[in-house]
C-alpha positions in Angstrom: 0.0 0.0 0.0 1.8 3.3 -1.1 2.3 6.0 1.6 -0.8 8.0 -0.3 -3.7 5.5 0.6 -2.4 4.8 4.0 -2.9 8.7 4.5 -6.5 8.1 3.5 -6.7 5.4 5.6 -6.2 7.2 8.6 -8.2 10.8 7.2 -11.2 8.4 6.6 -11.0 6.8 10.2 -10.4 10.3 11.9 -13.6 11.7 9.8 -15.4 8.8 10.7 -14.6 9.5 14.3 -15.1 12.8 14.5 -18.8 12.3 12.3 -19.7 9.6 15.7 -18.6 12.4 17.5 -21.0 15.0 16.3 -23.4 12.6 16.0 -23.4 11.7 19.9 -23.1 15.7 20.5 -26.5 16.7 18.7 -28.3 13.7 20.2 -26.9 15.2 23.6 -28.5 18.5 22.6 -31.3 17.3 21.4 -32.1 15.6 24.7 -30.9 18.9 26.7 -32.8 21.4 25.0 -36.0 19.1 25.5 -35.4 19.3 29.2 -35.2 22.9 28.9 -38.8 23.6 27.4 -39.8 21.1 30.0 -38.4 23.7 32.8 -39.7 26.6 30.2 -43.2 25.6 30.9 -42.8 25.0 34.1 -41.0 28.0 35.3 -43.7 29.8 33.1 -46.7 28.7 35.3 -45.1 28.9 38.1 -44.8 32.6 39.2 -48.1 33.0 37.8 -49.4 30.7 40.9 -47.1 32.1 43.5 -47.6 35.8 43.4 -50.9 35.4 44.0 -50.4 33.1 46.9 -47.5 34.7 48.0 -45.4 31.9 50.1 -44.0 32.6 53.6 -40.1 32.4 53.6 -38.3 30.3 55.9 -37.3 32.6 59.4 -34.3 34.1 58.1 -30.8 35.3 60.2 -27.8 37.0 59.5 -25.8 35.9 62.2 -27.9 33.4 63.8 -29.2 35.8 66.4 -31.3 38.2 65.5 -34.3 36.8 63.6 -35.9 39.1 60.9 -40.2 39.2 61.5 -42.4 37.2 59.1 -41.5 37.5 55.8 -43.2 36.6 52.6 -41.9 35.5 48.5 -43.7 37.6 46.2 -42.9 39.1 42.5 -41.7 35.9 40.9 -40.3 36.3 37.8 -38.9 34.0 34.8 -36.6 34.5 32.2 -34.5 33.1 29.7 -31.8 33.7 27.6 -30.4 31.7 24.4 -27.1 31.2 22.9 -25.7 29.6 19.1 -24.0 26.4 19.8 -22.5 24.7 16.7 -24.4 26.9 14.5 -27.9 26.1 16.2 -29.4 28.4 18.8 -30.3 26.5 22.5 -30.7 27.9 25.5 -28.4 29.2 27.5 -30.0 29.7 30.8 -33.4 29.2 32.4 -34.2 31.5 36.0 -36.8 32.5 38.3 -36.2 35.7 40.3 -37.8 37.3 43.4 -38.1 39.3 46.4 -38.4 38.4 50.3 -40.3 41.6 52.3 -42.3 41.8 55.2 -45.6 39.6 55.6 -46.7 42.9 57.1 -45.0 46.0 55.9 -45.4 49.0 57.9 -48.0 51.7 56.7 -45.7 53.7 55.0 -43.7 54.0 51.5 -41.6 51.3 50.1 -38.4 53.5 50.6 -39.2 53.3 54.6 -39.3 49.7 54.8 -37.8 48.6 58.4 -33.7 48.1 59.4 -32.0 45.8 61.3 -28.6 45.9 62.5 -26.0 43.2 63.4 -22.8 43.7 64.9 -20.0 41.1 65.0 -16.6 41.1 66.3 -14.8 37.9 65.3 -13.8 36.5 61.7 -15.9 33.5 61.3 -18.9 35.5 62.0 -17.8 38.1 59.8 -17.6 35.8 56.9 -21.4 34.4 57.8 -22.9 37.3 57.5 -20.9 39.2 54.6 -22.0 35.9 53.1 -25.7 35.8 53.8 -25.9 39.6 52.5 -24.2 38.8 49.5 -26.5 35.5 49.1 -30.0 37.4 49.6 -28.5 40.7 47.9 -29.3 42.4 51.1 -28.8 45.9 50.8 -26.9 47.3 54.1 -24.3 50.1 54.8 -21.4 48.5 57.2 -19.2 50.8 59.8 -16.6 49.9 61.9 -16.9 50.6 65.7 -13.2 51.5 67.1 -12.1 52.6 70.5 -12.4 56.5 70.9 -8.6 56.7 72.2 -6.6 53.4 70.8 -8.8 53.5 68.0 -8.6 49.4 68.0 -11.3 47.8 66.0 -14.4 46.9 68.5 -16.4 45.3 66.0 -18.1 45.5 62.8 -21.6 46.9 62.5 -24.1 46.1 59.6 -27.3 48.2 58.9 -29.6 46.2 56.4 -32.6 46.1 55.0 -35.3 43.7 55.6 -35.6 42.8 52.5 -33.6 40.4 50.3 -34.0 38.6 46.5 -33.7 35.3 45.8 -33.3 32.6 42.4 -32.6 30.3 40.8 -30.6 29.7 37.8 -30.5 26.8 36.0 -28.0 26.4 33.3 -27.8 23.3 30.4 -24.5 21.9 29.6 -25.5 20.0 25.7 -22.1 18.5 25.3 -21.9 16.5 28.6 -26.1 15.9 28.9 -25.6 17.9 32.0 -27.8 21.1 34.0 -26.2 23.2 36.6 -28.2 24.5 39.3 -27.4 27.6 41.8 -29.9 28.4 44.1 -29.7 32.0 46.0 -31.3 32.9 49.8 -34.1 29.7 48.6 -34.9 28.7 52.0 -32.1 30.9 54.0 -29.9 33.2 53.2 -27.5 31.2 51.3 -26.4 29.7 48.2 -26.5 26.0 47.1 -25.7 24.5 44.1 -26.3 20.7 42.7 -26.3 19.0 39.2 -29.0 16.9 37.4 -29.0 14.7 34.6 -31.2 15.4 32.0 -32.7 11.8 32.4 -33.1 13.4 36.3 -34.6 17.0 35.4 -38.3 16.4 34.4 -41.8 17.9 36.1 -41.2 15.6 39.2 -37.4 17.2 40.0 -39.1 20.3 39.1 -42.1 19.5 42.0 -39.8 19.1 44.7 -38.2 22.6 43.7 -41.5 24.1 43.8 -41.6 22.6 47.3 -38.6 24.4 48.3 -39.5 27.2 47.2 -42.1 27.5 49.1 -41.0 25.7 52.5 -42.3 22.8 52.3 -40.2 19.3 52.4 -38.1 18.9 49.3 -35.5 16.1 48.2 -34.3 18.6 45.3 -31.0 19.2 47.1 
């Protein structure tokens, strides 16, 4: 065999490769982007049903202390955002946003909602509750509380609101068949992520989120 046809020999095999290759990729698409309109429709109906029942949040804390008063989940949105992949368009990613207030806001303007204020004084409870604020998107002004003559650092002081926003984001990887799933302040004030199949994500994975959501028991996580 002359040096030529071995070199088509081995172009052939490597096209033939790379055509399985593609092949498996688009059947992985495929099969993610019909999960996807699975969590489209369900993520559409959704908020619909809970801002008009309007779910209690879970008692929320910033530093394990100081609870905040009865809070409730309302102005759930969706939304969804779409990318080309190999010359197709698929989604990108799939999310629900919305806010934690008040059950019972005070009779005055939104602007005048209620504070609270936490103070802490030692690392690890530093890093909780920079972490919760960051996790709910809890809007707060910090100061630091230093002695009046050796100006050492007393402790750290957070003004917040009582108020907070919470998601989720769930984001389709085609290639590997798999979805991503980051969770902010659903059910506390932190974040959690996990990772489902696409044989797992279907309207039961998708009940059990619901169930989070809204406080109830929930093997989502």
């Amino acid at each position: 065999m002359s040096f030529l046809n071995q070199l088509k020999q081995q172009a052939q095999t490597l096209q033939t490769r790379q055509g399985d290759e593609l092949q498996h990729l688009d059947a992985s698409t495929e099969a993610a982007e019909a999960a996807c309109k699975t969590v489209w429709h369900y993520f559409m109906e959704l908020p619909r049903q809970l801002n008009v029942i309007e779910p209690a949040a879970v008692s929320l804390s910033l530093d394990g202390k100081a609870t905040w008063p009865a809070m409730k989940q309302t102005d759930f949105r969706f939304d969804a955002r779409k990318k080309t992949l190999r010359g197709k368009e698929v989604f990108d990613y799939l999310a629900l946003g919305w806010r934690i207030e008040p059950a019972e806001p005070p009779a005055l303007v939104a602007a005048d909602l209620p504070k609270g204020r936490v103070s802490v004084n030692f690392p690890p409870d530093l890093e909780r509750v920079e972490r919760r604020l960051q996790a709910g998107q809890v809007r707060h002004d910090r100061q630091e509380l230093r002695h009046p003559e050796t100006k050492r650092l007393q402790s750290i002081v957070f003004e917040h609101d009582m108020a907070a926003r919470a998601s989720v984001r769930v984001m389709p990887n085609h290639d590997s068949g798999n979805f991503d799933i980051r969770l902010a302040a659903v059910g506390g004030l932190e974040i959690a992520n996990t990772r489902y199949t696409v044989a797992q994500l279907n309207t039961a994975a998708l009940d059990e989120l619901a169930k989070l959501i809204v406080g109830q028991a929930s093997r989502f996580l």
